[in-house]
DSSP file (Angstrom, degrees, kcal/mol; ACC not computed):
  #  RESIDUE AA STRUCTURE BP1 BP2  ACC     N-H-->O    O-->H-N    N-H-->O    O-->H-N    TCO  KAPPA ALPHA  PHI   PSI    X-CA   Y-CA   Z-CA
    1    1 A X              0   0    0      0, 0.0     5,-0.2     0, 0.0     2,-0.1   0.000 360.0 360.0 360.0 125.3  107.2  114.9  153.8
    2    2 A X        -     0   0    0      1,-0.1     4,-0.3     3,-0.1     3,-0.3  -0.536 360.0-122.3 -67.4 133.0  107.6  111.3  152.0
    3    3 A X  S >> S+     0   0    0      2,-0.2     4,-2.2     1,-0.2     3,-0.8   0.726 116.2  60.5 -25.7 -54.0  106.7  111.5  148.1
    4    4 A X  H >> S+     0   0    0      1,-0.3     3,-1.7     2,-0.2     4,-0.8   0.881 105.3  49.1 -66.2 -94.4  104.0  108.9  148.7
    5    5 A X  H 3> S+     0   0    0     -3,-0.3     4,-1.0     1,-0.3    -1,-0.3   0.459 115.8  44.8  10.9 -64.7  102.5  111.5  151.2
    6    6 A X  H <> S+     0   0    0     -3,-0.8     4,-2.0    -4,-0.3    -1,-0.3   0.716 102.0  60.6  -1.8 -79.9  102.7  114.0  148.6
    7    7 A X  H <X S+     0   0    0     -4,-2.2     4,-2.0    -3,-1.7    -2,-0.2   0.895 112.5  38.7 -50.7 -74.1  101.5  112.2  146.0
    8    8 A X  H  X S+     0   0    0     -4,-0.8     4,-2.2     2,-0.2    -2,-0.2   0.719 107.9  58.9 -48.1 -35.3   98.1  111.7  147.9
    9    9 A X  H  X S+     0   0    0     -4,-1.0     4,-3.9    -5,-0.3    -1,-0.2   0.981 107.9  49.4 -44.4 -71.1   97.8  115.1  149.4
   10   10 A X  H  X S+     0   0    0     -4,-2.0     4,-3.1     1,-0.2     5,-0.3   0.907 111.2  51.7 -69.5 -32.7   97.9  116.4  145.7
   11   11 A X  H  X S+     0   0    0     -4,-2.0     4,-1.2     1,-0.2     5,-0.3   0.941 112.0  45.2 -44.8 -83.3   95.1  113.7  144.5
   12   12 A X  H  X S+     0   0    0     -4,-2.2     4,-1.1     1,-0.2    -1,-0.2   0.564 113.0  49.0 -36.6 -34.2   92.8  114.7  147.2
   13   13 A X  H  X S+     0   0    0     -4,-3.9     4,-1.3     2,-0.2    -1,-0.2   0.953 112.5  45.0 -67.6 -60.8   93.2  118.4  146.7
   14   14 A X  H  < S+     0   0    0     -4,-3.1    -2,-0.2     1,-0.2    -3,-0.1   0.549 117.7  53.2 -85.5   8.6   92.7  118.4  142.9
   15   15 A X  H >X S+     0   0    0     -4,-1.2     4,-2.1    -5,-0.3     3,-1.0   0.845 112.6  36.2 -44.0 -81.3   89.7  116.1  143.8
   16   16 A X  H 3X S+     0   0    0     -4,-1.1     4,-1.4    -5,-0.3    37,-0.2   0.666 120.0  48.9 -82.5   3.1   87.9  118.0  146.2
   17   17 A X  H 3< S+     0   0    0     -4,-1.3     4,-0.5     2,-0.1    -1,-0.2   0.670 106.4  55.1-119.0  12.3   88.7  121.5  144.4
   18   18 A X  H X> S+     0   0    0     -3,-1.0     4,-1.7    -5,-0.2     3,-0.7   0.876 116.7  45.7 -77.8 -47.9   87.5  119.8  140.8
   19   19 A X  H 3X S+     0   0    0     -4,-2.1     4,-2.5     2,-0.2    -2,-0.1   0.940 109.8  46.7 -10.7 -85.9   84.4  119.4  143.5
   20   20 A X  H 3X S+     0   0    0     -4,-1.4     4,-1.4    -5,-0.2    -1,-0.2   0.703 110.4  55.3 -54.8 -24.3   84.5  123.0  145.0
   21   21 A X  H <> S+     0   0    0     -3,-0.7     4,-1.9    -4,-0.5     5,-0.2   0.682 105.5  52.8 -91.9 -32.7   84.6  124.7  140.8
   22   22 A X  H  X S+     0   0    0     -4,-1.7     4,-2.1     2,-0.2     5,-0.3   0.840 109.4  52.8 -70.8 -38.0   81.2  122.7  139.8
   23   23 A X  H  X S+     0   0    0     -4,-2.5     4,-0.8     1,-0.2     5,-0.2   0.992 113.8  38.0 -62.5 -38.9   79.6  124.3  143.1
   24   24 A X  H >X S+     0   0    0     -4,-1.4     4,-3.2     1,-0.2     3,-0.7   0.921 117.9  55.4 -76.1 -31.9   80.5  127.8  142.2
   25   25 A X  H 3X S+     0   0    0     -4,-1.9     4,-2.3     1,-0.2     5,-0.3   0.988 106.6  47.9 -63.1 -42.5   79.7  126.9  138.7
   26   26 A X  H 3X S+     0   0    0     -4,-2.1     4,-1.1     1,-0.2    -1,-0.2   0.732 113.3  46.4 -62.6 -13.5   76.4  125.7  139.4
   27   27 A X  H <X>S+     0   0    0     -4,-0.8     4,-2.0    -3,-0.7     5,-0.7   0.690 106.9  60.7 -90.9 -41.4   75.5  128.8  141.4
   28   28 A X  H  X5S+     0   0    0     -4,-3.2     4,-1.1    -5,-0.2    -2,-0.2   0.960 111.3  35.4 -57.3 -51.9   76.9  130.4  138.8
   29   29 A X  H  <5S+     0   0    0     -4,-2.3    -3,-0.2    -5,-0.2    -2,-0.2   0.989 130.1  31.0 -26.2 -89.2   74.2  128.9  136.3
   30   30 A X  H  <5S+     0   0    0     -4,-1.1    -2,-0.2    -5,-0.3    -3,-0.2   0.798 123.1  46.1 -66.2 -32.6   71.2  128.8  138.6
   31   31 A X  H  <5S-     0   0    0     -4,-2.0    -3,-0.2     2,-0.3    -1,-0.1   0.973  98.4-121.9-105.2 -80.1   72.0  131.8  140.8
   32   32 A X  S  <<S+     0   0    0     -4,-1.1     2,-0.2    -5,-0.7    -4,-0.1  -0.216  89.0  16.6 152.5 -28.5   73.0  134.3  138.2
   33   33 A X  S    S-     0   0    0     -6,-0.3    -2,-0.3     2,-0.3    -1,-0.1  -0.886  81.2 -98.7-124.7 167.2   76.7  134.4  140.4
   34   34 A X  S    S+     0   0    0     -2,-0.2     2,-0.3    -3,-0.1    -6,-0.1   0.838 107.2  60.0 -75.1 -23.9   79.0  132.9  142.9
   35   35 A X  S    S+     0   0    0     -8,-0.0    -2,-0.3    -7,-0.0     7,-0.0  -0.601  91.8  10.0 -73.7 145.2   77.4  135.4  145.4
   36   36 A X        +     0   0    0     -2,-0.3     2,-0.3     1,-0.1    -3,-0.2   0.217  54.9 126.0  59.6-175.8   74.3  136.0  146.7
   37   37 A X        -     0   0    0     -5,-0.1     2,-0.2    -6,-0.1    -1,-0.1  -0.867  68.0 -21.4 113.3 173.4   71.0  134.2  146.4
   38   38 A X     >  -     0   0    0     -2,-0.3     4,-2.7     1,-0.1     5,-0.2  -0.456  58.0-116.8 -81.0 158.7   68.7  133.0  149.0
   39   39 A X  H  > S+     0   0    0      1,-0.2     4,-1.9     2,-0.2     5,-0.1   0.842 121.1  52.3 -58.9 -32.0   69.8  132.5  152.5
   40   40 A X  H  > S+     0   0    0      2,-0.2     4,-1.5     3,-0.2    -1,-0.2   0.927 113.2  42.1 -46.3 -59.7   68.9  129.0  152.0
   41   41 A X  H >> S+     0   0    0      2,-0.2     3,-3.4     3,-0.2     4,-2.4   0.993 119.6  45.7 -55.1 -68.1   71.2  128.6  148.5
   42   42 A X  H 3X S+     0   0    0     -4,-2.7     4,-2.7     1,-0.3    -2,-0.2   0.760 114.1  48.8 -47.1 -44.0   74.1  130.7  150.1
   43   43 A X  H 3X S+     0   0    0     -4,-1.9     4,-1.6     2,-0.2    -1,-0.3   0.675 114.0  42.3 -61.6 -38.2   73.8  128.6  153.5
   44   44 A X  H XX S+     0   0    0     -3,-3.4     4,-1.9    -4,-1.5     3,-1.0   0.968 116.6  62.2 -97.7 -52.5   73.8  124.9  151.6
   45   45 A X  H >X S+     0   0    0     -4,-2.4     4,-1.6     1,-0.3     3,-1.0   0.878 109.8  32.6 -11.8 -89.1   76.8  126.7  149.4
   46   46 A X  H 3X S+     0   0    0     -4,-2.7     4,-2.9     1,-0.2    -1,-0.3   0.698 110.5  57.6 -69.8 -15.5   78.9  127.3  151.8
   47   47 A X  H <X S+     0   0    0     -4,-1.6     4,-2.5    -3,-1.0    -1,-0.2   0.814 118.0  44.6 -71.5 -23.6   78.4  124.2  154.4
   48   48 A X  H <X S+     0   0    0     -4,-1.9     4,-2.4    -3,-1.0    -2,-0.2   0.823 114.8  43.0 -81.3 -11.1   79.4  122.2  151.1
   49   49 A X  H  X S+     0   0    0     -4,-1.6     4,-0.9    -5,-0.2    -2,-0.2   0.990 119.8  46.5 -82.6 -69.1   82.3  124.5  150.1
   50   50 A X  H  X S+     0   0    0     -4,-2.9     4,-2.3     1,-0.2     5,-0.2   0.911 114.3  48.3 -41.7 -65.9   83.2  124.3  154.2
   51   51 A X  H  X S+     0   0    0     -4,-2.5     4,-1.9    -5,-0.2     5,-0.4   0.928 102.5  61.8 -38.6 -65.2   82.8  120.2  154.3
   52   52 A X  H >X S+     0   0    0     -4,-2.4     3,-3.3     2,-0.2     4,-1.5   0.772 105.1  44.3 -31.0-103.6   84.9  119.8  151.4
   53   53 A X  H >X S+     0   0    0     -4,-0.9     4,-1.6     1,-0.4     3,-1.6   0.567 116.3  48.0  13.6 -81.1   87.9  121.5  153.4
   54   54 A X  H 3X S+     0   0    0     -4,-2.3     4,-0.5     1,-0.3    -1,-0.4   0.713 108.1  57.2 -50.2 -29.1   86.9  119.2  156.4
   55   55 A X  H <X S+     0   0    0     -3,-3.3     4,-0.9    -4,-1.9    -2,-0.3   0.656 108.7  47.2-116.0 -37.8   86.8  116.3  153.8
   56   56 A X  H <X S+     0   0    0     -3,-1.6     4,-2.4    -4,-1.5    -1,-0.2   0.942 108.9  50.7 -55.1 -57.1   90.3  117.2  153.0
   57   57 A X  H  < S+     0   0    0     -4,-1.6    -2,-0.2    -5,-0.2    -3,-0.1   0.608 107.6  49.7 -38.6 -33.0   91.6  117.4  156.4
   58   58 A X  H >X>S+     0   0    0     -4,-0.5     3,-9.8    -5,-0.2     4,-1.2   0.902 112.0  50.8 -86.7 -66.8   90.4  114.1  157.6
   59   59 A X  H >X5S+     0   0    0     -4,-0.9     4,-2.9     1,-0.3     3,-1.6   0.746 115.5  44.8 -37.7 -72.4   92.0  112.2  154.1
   60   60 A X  H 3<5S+     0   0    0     -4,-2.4    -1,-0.3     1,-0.2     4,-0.2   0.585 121.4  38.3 -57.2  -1.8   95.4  114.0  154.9
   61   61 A X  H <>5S+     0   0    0     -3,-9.8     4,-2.1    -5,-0.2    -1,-0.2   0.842 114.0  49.4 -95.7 -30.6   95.2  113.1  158.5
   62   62 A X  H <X>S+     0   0    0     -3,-1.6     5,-1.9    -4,-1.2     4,-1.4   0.808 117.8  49.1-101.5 -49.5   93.6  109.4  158.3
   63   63 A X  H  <<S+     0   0    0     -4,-2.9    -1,-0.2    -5,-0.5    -3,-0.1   0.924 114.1  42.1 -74.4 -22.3   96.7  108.9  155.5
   64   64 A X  H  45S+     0   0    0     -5,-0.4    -2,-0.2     1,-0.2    -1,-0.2   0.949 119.0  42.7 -81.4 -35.1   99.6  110.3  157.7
   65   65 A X  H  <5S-     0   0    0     -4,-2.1    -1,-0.2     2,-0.1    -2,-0.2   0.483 109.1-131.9 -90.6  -2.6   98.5  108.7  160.7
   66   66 A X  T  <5 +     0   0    0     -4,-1.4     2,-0.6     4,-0.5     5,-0.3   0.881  42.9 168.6  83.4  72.6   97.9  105.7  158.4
   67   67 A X      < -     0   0    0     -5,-1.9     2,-0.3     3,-0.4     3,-0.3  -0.918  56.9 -22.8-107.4 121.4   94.0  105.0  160.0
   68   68 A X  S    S-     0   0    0     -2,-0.6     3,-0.2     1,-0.2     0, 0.0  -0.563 124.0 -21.5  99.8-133.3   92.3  102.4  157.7
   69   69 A X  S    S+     0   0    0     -2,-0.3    -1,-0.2     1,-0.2    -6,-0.0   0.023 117.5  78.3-107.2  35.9   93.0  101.7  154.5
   70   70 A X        +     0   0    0     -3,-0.3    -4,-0.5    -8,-0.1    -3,-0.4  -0.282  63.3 138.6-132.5  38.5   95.0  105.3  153.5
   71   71 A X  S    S-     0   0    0     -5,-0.3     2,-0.8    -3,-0.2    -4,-0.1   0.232  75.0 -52.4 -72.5-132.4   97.8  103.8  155.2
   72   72 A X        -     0   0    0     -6,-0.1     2,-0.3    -8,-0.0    -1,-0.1  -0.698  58.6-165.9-116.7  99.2  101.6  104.5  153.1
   73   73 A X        -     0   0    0     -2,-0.8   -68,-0.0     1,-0.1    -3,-0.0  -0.784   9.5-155.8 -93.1 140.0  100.8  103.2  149.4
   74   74 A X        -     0   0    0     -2,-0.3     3,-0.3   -70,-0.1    -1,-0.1   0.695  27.8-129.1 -81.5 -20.4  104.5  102.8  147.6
   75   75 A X  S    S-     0   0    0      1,-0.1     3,-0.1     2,-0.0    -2,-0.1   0.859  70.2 -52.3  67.1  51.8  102.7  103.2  144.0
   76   76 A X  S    S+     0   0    0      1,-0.2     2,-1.0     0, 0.0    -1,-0.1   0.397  98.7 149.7  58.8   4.6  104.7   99.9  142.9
   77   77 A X        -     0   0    0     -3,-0.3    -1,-0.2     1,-0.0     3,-0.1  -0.561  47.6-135.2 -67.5 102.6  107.4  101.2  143.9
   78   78 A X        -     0   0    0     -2,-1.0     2,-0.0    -3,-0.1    -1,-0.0   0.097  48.5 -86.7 -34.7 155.0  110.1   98.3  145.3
   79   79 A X        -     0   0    0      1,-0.1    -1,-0.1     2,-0.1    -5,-0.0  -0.375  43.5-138.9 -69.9 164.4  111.8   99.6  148.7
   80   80 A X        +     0   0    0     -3,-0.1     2,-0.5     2,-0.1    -1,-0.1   0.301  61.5 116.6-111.3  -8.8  114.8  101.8  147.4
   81   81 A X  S    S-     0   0    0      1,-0.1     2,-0.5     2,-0.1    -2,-0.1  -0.692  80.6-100.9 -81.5 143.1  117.5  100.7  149.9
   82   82 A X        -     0   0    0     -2,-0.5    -1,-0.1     1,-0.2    -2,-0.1  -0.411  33.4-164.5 -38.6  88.1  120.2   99.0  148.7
   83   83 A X  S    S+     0   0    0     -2,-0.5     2,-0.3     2,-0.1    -1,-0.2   0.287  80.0  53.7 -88.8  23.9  119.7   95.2  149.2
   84   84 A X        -     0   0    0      3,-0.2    -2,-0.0     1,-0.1    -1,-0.0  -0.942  68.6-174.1-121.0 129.2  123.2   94.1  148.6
   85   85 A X  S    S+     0   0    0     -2,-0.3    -1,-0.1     1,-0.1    -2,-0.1   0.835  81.4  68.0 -67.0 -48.5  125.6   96.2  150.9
   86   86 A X  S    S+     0   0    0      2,-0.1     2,-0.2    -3,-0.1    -1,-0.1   0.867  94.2  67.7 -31.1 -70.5  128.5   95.0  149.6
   87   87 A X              0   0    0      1,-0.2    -3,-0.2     0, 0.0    -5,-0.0  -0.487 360.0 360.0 -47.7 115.0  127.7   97.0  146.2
   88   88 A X              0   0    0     -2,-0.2    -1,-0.2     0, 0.0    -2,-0.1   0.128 360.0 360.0-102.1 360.0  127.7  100.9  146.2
């Protein structure tokens, strides 16, 4: 996998699971736990826990397949081949 690839992957993850640790904290808070509740709470719980996830998948698909604007960012980084041959 190219760095740049990488590099985004790990953004998006510690994104959307800084995301996923405020839900279970906030159940934890209101709830009294990360389990149980009403069928309503667990139910909006877990379709946001589950979206996040889908909300990962799409970024890491939409950047490999380079669909918008999450095509292959270098990070300022100059191409790395050698533009004099001559020179090893």
């Amino acid at each position: 996998m190219p760095g740049g690839s990488l590099g985004f992957s790990v953004i998006v993850f510690l994104a959307v699971a800084f995301i996923g640790i405020a839900i279970l904290l906030i159940r934890r808070k209101f709830v009294g736990g990360e389990l149980g509740g009403s069928a309503t709470g667990r139910l909006i719980s877990s379709i946001g826990l589950v979206g996040l996830w889908f909300l990962y998948l799409l970024m890491c698909i939409l950047q490999t397949f380079k669909i918008g604007t999450l095509g292959d960012y270098s990070y300022g980084i100059e191409n790395t081949k050698n533009p004099n041959p001559t020179c090893s």
